[in-house]
SETIPA-454080 format. One record per residue (C-alpha): z negated, y negated, x negated; residue number from 1; residue in three letters. Coordinates in nm, 4 decimals. Layout:
Z_Y_X_NUM_Ala
...
END
This chain:
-2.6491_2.3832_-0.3231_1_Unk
-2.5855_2.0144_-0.1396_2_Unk
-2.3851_2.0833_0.1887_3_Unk
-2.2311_1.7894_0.2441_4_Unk
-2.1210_1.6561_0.6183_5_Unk
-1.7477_1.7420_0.7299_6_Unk
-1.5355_1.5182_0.9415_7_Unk
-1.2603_1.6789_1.1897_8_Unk
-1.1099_1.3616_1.3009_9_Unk
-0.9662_1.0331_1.2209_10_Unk
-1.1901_0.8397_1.4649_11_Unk
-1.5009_0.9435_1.2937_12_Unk
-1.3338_0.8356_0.9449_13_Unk
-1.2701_0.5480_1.0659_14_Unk
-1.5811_0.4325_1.2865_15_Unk
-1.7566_0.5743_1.0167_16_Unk
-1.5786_0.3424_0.7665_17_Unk
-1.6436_-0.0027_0.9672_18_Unk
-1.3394_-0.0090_1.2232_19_Unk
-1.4276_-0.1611_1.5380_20_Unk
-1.1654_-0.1860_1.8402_21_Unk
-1.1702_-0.5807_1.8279_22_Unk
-1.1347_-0.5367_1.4528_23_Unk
-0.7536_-0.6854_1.4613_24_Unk
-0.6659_-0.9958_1.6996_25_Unk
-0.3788_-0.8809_1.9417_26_Unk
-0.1766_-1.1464_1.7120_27_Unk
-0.2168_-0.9297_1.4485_28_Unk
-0.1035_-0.6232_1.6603_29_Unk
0.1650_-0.7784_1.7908_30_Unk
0.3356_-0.8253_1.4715_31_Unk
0.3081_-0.5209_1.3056_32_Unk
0.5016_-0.3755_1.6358_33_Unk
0.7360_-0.6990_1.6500_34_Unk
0.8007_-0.7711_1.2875_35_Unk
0.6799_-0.4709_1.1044_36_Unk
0.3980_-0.6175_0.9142_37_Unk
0.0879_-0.8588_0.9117_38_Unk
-0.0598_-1.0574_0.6513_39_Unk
-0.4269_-1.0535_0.6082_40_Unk
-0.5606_-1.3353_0.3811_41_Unk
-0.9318_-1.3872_0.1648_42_Unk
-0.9560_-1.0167_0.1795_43_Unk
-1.0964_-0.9915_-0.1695_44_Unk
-1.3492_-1.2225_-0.3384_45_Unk
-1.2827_-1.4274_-0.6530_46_Unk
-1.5470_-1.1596_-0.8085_47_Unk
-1.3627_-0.8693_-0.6927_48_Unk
-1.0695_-1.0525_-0.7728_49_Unk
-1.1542_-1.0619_-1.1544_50_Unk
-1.2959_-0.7238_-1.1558_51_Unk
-1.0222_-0.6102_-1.0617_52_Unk
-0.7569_-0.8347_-1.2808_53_Unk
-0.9832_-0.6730_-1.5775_54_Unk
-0.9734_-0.3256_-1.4549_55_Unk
-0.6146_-0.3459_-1.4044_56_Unk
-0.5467_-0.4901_-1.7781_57_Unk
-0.7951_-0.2407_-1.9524_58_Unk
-0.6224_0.0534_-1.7820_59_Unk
-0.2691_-0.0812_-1.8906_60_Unk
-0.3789_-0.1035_-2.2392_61_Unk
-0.5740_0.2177_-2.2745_62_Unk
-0.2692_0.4203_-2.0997_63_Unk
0.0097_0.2545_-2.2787_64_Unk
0.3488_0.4064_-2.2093_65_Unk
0.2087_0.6850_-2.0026_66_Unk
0.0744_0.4338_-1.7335_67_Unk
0.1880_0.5948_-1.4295_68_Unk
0.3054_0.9231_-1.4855_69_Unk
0.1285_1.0762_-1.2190_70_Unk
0.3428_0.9193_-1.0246_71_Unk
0.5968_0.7356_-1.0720_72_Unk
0.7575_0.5026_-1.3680_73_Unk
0.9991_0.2117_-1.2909_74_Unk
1.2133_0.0137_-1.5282_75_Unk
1.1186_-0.3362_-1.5404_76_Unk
0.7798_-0.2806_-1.4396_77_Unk
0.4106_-0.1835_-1.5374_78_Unk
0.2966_0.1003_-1.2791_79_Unk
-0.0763_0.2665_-1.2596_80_Unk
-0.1169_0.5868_-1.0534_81_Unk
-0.4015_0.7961_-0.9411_82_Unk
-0.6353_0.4693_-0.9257_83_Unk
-0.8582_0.6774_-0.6982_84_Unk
-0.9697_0.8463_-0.9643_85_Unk
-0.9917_0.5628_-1.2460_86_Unk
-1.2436_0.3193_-1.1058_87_Unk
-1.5598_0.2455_-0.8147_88_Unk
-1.3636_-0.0652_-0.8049_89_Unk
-1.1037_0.0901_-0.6036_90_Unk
-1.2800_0.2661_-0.3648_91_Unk
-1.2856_-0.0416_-0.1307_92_Unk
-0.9367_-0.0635_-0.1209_93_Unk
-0.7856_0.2111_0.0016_94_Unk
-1.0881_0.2268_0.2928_95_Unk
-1.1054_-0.1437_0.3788_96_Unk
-1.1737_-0.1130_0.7731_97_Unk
-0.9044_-0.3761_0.8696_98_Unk
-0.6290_-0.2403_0.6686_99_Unk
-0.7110_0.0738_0.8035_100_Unk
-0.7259_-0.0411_1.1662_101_Unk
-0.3877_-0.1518_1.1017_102_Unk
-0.2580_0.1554_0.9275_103_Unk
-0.3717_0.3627_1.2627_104_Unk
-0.2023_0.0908_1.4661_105_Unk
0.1015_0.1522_1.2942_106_Unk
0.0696_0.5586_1.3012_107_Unk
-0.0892_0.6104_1.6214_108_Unk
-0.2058_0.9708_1.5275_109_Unk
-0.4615_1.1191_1.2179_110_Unk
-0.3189_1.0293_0.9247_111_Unk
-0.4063_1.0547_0.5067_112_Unk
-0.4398_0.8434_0.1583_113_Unk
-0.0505_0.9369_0.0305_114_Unk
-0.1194_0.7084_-0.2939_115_Unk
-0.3094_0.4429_-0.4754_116_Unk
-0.0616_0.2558_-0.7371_117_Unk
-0.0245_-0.0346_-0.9578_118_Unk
0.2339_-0.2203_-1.0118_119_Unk
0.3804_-0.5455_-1.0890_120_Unk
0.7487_-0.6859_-1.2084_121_Unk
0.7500_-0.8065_-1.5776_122_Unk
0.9350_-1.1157_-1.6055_123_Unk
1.2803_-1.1410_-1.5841_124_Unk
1.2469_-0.8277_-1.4362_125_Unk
1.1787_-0.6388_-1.0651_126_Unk
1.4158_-0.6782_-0.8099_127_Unk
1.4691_-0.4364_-0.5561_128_Unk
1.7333_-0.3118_-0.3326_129_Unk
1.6096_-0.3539_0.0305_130_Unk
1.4462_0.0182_0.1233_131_Unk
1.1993_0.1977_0.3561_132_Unk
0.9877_0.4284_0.2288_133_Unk
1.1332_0.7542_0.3982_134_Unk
1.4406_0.9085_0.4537_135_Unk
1.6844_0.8474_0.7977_136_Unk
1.4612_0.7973_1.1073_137_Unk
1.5880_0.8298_1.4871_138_Unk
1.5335_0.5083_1.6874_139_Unk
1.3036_0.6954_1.8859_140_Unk
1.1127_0.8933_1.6541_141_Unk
0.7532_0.8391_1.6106_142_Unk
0.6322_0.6336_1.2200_143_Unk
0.5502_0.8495_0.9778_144_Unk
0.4331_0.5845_0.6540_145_Unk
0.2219_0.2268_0.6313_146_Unk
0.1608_0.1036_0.3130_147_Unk
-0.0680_-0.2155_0.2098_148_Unk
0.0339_-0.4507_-0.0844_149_Unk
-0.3177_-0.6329_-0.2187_150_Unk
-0.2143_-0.9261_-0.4421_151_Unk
-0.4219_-0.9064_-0.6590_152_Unk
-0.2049_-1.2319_-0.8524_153_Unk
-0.0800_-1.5051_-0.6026_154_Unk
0.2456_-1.4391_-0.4705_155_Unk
0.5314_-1.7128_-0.4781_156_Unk
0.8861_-1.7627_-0.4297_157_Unk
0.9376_-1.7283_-0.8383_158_Unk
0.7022_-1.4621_-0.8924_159_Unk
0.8897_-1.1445_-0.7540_160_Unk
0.6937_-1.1671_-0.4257_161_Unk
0.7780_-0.8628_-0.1936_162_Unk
1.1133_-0.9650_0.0810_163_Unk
1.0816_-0.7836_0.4136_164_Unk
1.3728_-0.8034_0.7115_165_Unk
1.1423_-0.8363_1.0049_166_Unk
1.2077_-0.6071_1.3143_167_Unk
1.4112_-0.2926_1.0993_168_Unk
1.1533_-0.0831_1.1121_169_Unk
1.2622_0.0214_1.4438_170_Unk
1.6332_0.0419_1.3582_171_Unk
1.7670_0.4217_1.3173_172_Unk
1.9209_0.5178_0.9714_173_Unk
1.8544_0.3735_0.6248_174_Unk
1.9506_0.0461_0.4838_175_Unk
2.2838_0.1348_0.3595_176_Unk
2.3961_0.2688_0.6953_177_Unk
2.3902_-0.1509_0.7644_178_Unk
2.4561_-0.2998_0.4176_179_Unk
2.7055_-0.3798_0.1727_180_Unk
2.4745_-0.4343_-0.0861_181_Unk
2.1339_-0.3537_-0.0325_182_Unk
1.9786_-0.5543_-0.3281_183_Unk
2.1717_-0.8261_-0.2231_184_Unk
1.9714_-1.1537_-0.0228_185_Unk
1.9394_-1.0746_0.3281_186_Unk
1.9990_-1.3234_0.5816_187_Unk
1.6837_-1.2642_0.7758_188_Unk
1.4505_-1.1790_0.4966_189_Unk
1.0783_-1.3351_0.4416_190_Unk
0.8968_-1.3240_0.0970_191_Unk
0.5397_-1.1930_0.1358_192_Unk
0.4137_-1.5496_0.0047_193_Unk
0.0148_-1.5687_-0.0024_194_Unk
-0.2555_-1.6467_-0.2316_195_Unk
-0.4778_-1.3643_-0.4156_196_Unk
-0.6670_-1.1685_-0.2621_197_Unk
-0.4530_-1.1378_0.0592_198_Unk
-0.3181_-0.7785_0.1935_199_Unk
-0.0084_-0.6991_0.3352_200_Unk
-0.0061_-0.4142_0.5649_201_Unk
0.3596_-0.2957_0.6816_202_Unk
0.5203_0.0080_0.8618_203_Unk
0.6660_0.1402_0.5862_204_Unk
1.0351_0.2119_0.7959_205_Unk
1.0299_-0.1404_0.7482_206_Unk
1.3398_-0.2544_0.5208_207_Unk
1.1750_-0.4205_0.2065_208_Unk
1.2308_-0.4232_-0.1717_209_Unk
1.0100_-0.6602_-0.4466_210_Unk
1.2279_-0.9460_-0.5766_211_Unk
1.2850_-1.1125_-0.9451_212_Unk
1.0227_-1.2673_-1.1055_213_Unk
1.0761_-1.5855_-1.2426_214_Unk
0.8170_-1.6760_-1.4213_215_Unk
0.7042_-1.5758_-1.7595_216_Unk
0.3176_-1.4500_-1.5951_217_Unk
0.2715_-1.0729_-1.4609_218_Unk
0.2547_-1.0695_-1.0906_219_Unk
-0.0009_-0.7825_-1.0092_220_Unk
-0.0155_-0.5873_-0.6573_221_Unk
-0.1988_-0.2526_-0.5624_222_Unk
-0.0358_-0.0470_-0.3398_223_Unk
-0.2149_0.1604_-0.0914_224_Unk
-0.0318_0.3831_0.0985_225_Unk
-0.0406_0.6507_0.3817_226_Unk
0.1385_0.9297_0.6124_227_Unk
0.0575_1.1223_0.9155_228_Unk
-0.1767_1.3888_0.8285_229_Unk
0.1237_1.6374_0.8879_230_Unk
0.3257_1.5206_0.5820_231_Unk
0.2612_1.5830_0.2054_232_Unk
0.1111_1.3466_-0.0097_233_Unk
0.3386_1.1374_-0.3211_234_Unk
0.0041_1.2205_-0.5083_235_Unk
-0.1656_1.5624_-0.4216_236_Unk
-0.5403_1.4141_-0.4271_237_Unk
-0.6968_1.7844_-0.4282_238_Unk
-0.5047_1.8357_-0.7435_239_Unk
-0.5969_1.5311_-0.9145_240_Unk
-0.9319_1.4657_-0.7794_241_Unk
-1.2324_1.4367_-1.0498_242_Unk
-1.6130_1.5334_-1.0004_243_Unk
-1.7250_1.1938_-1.0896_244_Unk
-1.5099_1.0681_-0.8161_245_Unk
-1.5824_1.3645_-0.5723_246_Unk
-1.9734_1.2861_-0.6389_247_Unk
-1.9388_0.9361_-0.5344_248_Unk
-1.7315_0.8987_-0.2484_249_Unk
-1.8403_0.9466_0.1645_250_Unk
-1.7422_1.1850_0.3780_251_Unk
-1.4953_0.9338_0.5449_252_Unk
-1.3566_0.8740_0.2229_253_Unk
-1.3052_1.2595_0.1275_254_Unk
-1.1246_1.2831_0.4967_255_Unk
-0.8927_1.0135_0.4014_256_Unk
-0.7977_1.1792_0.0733_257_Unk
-0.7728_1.5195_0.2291_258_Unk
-1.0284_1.7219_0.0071_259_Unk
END
C-alpha cells in the first residue's frame, strides 16, 4: 500500500504549491483591501487558452442539459460544475500560486477549494442583481469567501463582463439593506474589462453581479472559489472526488480540496 505525505497546514499547501511572500506587489495587496479585488493579466497562455476553450465546449456538448447539476443551474446561462474532476487541464487553476497568494490575503486564516464552475451568459442573456456571495456580515467580522473569475473569452463592455462596487466588501449587511434595485446600474460600479487569459481575484463580500451580454458570441469564465477551512463547501469534494483524479493530484492539492 502507497502512503502518501499529509499536510496539516495552509503554509505548507501553499509554499508547497509555488507561493512566495513577494509573490503579489503591495499594489496588488492594497487593492484587494481598498477595492475588494485585483486584476491579474497574461495568466494563461494562448495554448492553455485553447485547451481550455476546447475542453470547455466538449464538456458542454457531451453534458447537454445536465451541465451543472452538481451544482448549480442558472437561466440564461451555460454552467459546468465539479471541473476538478473532469479534466488535468484544470488542475492549474484552482492552485495557481498567485491567485492563491491572493485568496490567503483576502482570508487571512487556512482556508479550502469551495468550487470549480463554468459559466458564461448566452446572449441576450446574464445580468445580475448586484450580490456577495454570503449572507449578512458585521462590519467587523472577519471574510469568510474569495472567489477568482479566469476569462477564459475577453471581457468587454458588451459581453456581460462581471460589475463590481469597489470598497462594499467591508460594508455590514447585504445589498438590499442599501438598494432600491439591486440589478439596477450602480453609480460606482467597474466592469471587470480585460483580455483572455486574465484572473480576477475578489473578496467575495464584495457587491458584484455579471451584466448583459450584448453580443451574439458566448463569453466564457471559470470560477474558482474558496472559504475558511471552518465553513462547508458549495461542492462536497470528498463526495465527488474520482480515483483518476485522486491518483493524480499532490498532496497540496488534496489539502486544498479537503480529502
Amino acid at each position: 500500500m502507497t502512503i502518501r505525505p499529509k499536510i496539516s497546514k495552509i503554509e505548507e499547501a501553499l509554499q508547497q504549491l509555488g507561493v512566495t511572500p513577494d509573490i503579489l506587489s503591495q499594489e496588488e495587496r492594497d487593492g484587494l483591501d481598498h477595492d475588494g479585488y485585483v486584476v491579474f493579466t497574461d495568466v494563461l497562455s494562448p495554448v492553455q487558452l485553447e485547451g481550455l476553450r476546447e475542453k470547455y465546449e466538449e464538456l458542454m456538448a457531451r453534458e447537454g442539459m445536465n451541465a451543472g447539476k452538481e451544482l448549480h443551474q442558472e437561466h440564461g446561462t451555460r454552467r459546468l460544475s465539479d471541473l476538478v474532476n473532469k479534466g488535468e487541464i484544470f488542475d492549474a487553476i484552482y492552485t495557481h500560486p498567485k491567485v492563491l497568494a491572493a485568496v490567503h490575503h483576502v482570508l487571512q486564516r487556512d482556508f479550502k477549494l469551495s468550487s470549480l464552475n463554468g459559466r458564461d451568459a448566452i446572449p441576450g442573456e446574464g445580468l445580475q442583481a448586484l450580490h456577495a456571495d454570503w449572507g449578512t456580515r458585521e462590519a467587523d467580522e472577519q471574510f469568510h469567501v474569495c472567489n477568482s473569475i479566469w476569462l477564459i473569452d475577453e471581457f468587454t463592455t458588451e459581453n456581460g463582463a462581471t460589475r463590481v462596487v469597489p470598497g462594499t466588501h467591508r460594508l455590514a449587511g447585504s445589498p438590499s439593506d442599501y438598494l432600491d434595485d439591486p440589478a439596477a446600474p450602480h453609480p460606482d460600479e467597474v466592469l471587470i474589462v480585460a483580455p483572455a487569459g486574465s484572473v480576477g481575484v475578489f473578496n467575495s463580500h464584495l457587491w458584484h453581479g455579471g451584466t448583459l451580454n450584448r453580443t451574439t458570441h458566448p463569453r466564457r469564465a471559470l470560477h474558482s472559489y474558496y472559504t475558511a477551512r471552518e465553513h462547508r463547501q458549495q461542492l462536497e469534494q470528498a463526495e465527488y472526488l474520482r480515483k483518476r483524479t485522486d491518483d493524480r493530484i499532490s498532496p497540496a492539492a488534496r489539502y486544498l480540496l479537503d480529502v
